[in-house]
Backbone as CSV, one residue per row, in Angstrom:
resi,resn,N_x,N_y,N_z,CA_x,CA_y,CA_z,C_x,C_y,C_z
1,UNK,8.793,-59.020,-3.255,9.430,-58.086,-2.347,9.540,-56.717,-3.024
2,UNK,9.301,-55.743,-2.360,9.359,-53.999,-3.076,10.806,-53.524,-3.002
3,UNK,10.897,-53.462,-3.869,12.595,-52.915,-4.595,12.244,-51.194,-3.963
4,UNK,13.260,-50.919,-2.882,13.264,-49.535,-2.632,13.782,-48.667,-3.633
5,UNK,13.259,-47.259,-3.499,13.422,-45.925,-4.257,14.511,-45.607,-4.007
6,UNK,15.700,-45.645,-5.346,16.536,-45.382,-5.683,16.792,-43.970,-5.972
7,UNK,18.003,-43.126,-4.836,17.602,-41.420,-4.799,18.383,-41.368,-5.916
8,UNK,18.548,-39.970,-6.279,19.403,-39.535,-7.155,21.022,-39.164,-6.762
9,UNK,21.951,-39.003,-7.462,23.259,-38.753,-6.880,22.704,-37.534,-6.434
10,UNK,23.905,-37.112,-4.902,23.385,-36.173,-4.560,23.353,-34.956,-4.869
11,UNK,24.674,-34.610,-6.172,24.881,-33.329,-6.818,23.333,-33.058,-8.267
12,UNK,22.666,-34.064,-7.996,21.718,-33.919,-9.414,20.421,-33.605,-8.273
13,UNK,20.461,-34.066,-7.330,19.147,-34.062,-6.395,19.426,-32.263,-5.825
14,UNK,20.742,-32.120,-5.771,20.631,-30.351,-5.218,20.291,-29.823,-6.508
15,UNK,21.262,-30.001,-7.680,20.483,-29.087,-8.747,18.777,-28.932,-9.269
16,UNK,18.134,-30.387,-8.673,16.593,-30.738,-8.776,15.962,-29.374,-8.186
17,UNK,16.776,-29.344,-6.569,16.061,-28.937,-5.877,16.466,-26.758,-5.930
18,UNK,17.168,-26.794,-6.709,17.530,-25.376,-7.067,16.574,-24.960,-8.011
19,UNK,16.646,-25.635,-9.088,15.486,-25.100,-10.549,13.829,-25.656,-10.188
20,UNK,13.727,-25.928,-9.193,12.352,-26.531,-8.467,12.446,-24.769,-7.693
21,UNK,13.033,-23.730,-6.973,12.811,-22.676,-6.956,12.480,-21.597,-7.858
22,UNK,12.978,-22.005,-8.905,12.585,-21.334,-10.342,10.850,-21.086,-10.323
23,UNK,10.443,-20.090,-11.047,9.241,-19.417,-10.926,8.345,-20.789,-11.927
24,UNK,7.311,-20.864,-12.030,6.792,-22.168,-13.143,7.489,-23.054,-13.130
25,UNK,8.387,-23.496,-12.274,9.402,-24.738,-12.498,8.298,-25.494,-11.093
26,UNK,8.024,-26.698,-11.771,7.688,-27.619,-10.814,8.740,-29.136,-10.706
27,UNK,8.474,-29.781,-9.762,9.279,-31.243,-9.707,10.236,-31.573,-10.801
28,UNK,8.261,-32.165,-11.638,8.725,-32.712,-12.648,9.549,-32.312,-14.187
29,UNK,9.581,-30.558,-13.925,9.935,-29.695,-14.698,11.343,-29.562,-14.074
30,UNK,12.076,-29.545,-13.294,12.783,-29.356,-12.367,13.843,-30.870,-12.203
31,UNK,12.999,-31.877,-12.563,14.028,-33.367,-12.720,14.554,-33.045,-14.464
32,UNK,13.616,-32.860,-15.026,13.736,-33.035,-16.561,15.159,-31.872,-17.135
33,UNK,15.311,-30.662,-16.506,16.127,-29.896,-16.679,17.271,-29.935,-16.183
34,UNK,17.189,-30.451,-15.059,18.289,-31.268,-14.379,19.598,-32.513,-15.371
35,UNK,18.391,-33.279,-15.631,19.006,-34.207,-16.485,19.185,-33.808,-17.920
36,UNK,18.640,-32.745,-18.361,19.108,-31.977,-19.818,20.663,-31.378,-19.873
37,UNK,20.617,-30.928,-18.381,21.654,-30.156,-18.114,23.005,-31.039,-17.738
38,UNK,22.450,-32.358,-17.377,23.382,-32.833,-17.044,24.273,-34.035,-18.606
39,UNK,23.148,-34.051,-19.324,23.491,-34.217,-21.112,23.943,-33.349,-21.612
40,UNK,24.037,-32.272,-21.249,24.580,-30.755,-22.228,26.667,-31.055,-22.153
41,UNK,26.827,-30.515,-23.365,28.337,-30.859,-23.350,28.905,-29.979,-21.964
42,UNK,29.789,-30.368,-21.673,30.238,-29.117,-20.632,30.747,-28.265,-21.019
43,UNK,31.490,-27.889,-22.319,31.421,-26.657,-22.783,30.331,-25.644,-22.387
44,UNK,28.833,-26.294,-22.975,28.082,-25.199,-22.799,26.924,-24.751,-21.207
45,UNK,27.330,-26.003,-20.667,27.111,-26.487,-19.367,27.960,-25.140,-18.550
46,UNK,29.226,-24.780,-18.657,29.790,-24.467,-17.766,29.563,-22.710,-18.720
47,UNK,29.647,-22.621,-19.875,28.502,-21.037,-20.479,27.613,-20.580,-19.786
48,UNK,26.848,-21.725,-19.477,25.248,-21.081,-18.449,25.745,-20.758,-17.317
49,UNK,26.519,-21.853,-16.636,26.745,-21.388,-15.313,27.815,-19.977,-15.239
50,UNK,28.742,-19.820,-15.923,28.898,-18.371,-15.896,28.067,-17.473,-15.888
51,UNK,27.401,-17.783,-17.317,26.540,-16.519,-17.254,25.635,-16.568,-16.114
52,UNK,25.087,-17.385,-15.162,24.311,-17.220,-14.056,25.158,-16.122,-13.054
53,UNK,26.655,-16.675,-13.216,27.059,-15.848,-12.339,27.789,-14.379,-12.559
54,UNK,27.571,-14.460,-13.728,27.957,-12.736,-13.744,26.751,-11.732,-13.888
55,UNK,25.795,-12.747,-14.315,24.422,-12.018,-13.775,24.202,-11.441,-12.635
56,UNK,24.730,-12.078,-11.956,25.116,-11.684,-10.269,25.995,-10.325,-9.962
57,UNK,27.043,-10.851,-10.447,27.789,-10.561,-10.215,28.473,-9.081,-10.795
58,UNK,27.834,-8.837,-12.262,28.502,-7.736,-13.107,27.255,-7.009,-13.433
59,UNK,25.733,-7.106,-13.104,24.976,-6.345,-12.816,24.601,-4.821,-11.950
60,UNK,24.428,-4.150,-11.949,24.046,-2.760,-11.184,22.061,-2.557,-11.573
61,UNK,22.090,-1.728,-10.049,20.677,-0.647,-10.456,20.971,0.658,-11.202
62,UNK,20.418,1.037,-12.332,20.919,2.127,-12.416,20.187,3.434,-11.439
63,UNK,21.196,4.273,-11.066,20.538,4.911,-9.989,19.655,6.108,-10.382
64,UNK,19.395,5.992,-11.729,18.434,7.430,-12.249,17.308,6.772,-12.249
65,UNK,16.906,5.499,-13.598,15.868,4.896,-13.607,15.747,3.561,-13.015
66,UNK,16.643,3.011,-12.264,16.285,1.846,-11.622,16.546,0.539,-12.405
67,UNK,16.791,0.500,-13.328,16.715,-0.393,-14.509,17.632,-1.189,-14.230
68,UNK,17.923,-2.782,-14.667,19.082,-3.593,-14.444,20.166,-3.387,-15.526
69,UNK,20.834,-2.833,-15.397,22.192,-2.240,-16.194,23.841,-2.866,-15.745
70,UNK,24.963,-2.729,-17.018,25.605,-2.930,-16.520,26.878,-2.103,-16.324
71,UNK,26.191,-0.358,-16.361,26.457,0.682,-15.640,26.135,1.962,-15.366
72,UNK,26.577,2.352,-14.309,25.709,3.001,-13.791,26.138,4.527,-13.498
73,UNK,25.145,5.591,-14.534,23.790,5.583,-15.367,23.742,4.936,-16.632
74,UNK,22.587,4.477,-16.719,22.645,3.167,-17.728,22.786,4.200,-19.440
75,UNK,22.575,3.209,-20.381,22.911,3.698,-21.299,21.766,4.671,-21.980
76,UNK,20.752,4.136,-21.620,19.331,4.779,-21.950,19.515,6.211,-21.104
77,UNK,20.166,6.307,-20.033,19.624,7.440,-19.315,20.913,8.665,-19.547
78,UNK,21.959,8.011,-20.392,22.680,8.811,-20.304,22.544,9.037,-22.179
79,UNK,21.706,8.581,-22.926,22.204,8.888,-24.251,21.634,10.183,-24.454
80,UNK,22.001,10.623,-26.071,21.498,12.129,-26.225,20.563,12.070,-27.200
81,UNK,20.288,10.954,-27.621,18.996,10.668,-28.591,17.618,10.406,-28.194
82,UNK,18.022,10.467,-26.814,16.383,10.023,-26.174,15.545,11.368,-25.483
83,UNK,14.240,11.579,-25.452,13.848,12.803,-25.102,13.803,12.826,-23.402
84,UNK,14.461,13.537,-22.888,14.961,13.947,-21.402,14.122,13.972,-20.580
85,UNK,12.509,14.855,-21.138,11.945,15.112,-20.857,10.308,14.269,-20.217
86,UNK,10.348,13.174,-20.756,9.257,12.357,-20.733,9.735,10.778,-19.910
87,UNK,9.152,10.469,-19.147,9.513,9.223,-18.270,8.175,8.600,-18.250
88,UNK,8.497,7.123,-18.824,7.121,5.887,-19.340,7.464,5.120,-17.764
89,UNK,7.208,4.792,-16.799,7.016,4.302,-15.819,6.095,2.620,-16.609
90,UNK,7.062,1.748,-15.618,6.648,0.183,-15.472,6.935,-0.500,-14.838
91,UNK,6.326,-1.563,-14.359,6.483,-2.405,-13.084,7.931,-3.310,-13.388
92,UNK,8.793,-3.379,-14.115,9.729,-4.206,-14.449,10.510,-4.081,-15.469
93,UNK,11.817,-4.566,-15.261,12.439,-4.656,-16.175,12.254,-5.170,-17.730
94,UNK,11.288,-6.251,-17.380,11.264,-6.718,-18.887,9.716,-5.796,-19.610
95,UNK,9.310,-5.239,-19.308,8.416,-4.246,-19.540,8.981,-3.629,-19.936
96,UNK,10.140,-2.887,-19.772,11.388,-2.157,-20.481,11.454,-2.373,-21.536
97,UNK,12.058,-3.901,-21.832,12.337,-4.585,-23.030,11.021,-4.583,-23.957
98,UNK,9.880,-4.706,-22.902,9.353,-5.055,-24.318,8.566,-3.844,-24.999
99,UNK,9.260,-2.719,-24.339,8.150,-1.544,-25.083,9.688,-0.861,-26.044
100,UNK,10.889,-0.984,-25.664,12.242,-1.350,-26.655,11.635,-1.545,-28.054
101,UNK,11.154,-3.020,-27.867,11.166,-3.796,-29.199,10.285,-2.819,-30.045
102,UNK,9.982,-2.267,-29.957,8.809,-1.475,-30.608,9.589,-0.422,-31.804
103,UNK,10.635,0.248,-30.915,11.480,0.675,-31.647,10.431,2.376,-31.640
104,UNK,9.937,3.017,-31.175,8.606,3.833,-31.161,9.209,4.733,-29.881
105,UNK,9.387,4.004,-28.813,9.311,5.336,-27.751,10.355,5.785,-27.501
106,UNK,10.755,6.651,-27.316,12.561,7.436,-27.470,13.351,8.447,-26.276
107,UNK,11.734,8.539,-25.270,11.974,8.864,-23.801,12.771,7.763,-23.149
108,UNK,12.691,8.718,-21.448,13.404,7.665,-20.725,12.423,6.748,-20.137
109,UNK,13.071,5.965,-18.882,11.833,5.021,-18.325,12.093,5.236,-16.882
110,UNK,11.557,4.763,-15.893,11.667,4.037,-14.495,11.267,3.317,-14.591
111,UNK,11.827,2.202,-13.222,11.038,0.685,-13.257,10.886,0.689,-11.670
112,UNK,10.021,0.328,-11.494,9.174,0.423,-9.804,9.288,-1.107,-9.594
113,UNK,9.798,-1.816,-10.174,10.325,-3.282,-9.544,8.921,-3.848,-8.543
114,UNK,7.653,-3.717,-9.117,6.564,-4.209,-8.134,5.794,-2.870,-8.949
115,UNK,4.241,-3.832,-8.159,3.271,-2.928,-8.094,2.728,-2.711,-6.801
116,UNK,1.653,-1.740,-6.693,1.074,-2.289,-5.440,0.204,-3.280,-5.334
117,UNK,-0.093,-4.242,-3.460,-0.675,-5.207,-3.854,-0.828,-5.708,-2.043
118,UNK,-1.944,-4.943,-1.663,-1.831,-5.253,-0.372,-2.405,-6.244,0.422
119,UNK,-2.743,-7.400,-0.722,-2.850,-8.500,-0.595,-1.814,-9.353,-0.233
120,UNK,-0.165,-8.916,-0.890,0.787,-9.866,-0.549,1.630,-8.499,0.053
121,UNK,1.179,-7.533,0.810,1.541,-6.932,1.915,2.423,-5.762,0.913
122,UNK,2.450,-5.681,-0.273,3.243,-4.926,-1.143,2.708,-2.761,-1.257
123,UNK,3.280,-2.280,-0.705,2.990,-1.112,-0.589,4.086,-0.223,-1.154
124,UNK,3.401,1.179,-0.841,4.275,2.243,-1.772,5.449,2.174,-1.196
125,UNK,6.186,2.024,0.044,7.405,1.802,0.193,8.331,1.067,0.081
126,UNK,7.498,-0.623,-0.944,8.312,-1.455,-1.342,8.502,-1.068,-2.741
127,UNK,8.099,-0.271,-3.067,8.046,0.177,-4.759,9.533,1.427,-4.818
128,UNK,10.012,1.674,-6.316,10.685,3.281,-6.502,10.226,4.049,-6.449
129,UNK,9.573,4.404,-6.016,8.323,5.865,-5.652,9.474,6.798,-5.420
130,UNK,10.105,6.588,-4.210,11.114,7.860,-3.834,11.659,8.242,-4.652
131,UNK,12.312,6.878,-5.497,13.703,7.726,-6.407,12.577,8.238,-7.609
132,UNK,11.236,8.054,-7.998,10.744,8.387,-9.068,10.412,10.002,-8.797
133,UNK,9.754,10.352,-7.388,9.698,11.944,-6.732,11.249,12.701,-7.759
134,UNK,11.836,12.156,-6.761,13.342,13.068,-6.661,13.694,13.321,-7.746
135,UNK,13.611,12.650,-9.529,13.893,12.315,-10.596,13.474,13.403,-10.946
136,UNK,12.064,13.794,-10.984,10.394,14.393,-11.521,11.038,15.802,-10.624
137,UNK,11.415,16.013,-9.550,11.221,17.369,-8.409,12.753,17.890,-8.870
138,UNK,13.267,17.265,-9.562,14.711,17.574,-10.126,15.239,18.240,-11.063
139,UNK,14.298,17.081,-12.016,14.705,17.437,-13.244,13.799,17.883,-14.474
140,UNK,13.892,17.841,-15.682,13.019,19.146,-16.349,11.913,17.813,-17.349
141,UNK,11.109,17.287,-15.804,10.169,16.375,-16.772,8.917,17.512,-17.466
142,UNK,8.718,16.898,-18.501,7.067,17.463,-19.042,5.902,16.381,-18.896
143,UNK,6.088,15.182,-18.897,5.110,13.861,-19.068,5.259,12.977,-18.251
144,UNK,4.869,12.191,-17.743,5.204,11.078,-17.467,3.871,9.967,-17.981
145,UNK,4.039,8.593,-18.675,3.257,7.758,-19.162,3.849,6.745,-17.990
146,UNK,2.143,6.680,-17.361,1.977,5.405,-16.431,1.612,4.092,-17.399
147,UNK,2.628,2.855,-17.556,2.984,1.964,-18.487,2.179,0.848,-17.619
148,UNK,2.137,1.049,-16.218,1.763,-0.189,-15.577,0.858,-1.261,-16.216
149,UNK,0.758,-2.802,-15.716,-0.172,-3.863,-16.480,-2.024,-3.420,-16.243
150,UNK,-2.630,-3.051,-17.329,-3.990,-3.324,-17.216,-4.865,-4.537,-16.016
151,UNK,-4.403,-3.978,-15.248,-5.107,-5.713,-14.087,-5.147,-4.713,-12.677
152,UNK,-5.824,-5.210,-11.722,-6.185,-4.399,-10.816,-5.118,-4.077,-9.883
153,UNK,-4.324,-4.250,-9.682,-2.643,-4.110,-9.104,-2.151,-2.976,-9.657
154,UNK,-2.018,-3.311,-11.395,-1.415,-1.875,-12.404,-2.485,-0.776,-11.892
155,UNK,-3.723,-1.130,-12.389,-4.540,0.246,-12.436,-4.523,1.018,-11.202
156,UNK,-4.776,0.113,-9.490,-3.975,0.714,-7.978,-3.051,1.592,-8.393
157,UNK,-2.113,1.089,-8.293,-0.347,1.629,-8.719,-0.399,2.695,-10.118
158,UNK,-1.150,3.194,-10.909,-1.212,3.672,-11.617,-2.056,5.379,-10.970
159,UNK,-2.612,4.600,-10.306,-3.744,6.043,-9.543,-3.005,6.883,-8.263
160,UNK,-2.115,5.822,-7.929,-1.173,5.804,-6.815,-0.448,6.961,-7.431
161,UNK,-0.039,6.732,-8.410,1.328,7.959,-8.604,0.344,8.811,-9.238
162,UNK,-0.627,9.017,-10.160,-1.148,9.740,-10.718,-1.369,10.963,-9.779
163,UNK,-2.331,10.682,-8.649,-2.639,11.294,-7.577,-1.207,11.911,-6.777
164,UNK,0.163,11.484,-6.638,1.498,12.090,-5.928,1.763,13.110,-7.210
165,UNK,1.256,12.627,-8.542,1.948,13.495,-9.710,1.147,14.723,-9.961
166,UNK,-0.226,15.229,-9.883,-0.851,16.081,-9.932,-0.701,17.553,-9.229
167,UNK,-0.305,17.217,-8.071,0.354,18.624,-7.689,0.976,19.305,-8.385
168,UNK,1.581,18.399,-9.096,3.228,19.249,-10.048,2.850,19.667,-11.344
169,UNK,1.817,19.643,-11.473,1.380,20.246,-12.835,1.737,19.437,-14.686
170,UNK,2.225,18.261,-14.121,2.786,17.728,-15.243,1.456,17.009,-16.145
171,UNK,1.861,16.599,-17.466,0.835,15.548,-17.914,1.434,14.343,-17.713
172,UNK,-0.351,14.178,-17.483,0.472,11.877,-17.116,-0.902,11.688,-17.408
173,UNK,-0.236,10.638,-18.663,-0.889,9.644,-19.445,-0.580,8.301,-18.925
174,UNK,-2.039,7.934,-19.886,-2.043,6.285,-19.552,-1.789,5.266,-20.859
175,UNK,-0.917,4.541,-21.277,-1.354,3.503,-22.398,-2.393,3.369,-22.141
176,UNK,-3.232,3.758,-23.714,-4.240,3.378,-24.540,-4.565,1.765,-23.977
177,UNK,-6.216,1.546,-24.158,-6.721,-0.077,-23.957,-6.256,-0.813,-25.110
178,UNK,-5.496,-0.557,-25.784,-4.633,-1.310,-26.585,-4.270,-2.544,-26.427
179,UNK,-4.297,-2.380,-24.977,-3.758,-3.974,-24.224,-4.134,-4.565,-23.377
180,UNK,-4.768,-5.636,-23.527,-5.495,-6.907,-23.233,-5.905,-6.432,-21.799
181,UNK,-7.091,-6.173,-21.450,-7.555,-5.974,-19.285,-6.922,-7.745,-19.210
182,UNK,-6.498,-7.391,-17.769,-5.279,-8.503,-17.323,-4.562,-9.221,-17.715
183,UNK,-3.760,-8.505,-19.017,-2.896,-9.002,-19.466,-1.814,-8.570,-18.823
184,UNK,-0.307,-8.868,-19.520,1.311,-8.814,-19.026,1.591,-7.928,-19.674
185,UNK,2.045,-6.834,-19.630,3.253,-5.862,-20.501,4.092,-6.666,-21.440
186,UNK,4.849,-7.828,-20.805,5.747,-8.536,-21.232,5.492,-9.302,-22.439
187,UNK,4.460,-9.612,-22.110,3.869,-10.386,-23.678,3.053,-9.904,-24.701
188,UNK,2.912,-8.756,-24.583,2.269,-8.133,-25.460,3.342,-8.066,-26.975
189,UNK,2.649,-8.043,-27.954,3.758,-8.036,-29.059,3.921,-6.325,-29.602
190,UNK,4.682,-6.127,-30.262,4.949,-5.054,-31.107,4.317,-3.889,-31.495
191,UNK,3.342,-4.410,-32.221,2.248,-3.768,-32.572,1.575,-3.118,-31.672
192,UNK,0.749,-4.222,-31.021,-0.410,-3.593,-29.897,0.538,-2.784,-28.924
193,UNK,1.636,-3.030,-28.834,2.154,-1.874,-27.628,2.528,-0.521,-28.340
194,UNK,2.297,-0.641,-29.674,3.012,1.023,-30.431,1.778,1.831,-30.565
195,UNK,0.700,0.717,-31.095,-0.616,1.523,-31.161,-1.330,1.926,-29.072
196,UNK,-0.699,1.355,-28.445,-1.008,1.628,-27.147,-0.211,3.078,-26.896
197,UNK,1.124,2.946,-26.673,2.053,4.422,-26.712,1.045,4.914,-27.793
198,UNK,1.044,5.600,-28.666,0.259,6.555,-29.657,-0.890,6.854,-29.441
199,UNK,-1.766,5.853,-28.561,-2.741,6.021,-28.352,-3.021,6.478,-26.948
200,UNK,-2.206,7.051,-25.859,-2.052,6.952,-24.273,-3.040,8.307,-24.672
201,UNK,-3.709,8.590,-22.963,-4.631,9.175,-22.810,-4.181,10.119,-21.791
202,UNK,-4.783,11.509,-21.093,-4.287,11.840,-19.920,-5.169,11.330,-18.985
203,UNK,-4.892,11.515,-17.942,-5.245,10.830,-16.556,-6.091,11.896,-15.980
């Protein structure tokens, strides 16, 4: 006789089905974390889940560069050590971070939260384009470095603003091929992104 499929309690089957929304999280990636989580002491069990929720919750945009901050103007845009004048444009926040680690670039940034991609219907009005105009028509830029990913989306979105930025007489550079054609910003390490900044080109 076939012994029926035994579900899960139902508070472990919703958390299944929460981290199964997670980006690379599949099923079986998605049961396994489940039940890690549900071995974790609750001390640190109930750590994560805070911090999930003040992620939420104690987060801001900052409203100069867009960046996920937790105020607003963020700290980058308001310090006096960074050059005022130059804005590195990138599709994301962690593109942020990882041109940071470098410890090398000392301008400000924007983050356009997307590229273009009118394959998944993604256009210049789902992007920061506006607030990036108003920033640039404002204030006393000299440069702007288009940071976007080497892959045919970045290089779109890269020509995209190049072409809105030319009227204005500014220079806009590109990171140097420093970095991998269709690679991630994000994973690029240290190095190759300092010799990329040093090496940017004009457009």
């Amino acid at each position: 006789m076939r012994i029926g499929f035994m579900p899960a309690a139902e508070p472990v089957s919703r958390l299944i089905e929460e981290l199964g929304k997670l980006p690379g999280i599949g099923p079986k990636s998605a049961a396994r974390l489940a039940y890690y989580l549900l071995r974790m002491p609750e001390t640190e069990a109930r750590s994560l889940a805070e911090a999930i929720i003040a992620v939420k919750d104690e987060t801001v945009l900052c409203s100069s560069c867009q960046n996920i901050a937790d105020s607003d103007p963020c700290a980058i845009c308001t310090s006096e050590e960074r050059h005022h004048n130059i804005i590195c444009v990138v599709k994301e926040p962690l593109d942020l971070l990882a041109l940071e680690r470098t410890g090398r670039y000392k301008g400000l940034y924007h983050v356009l939260h997307g590229v273009l991609s009118p394959m998944d219907g993604i256009g210049p009005g789902d992007l920061k384009l506006k607030e990036l105009m108003e920033r640039i028509e404002t204030g006393s830029v000299e440069e702007v470095i288009l940071a976007t990913n080497p892959n045919l989306e970045g290089e779109a979105t890269a020509m995209y603003i190049q072409r809105l930025l030319s009227p204005l007489g500014l220079r806009v550079t590109r990171l140097a091929r420093g970095l991998p054609v269709g690679g991630d910003l994000e994973y690029a390490d240290e190095v190759t992104l300092t010799h990329a900044l040093e090496g940017r080109q004009p457009m």
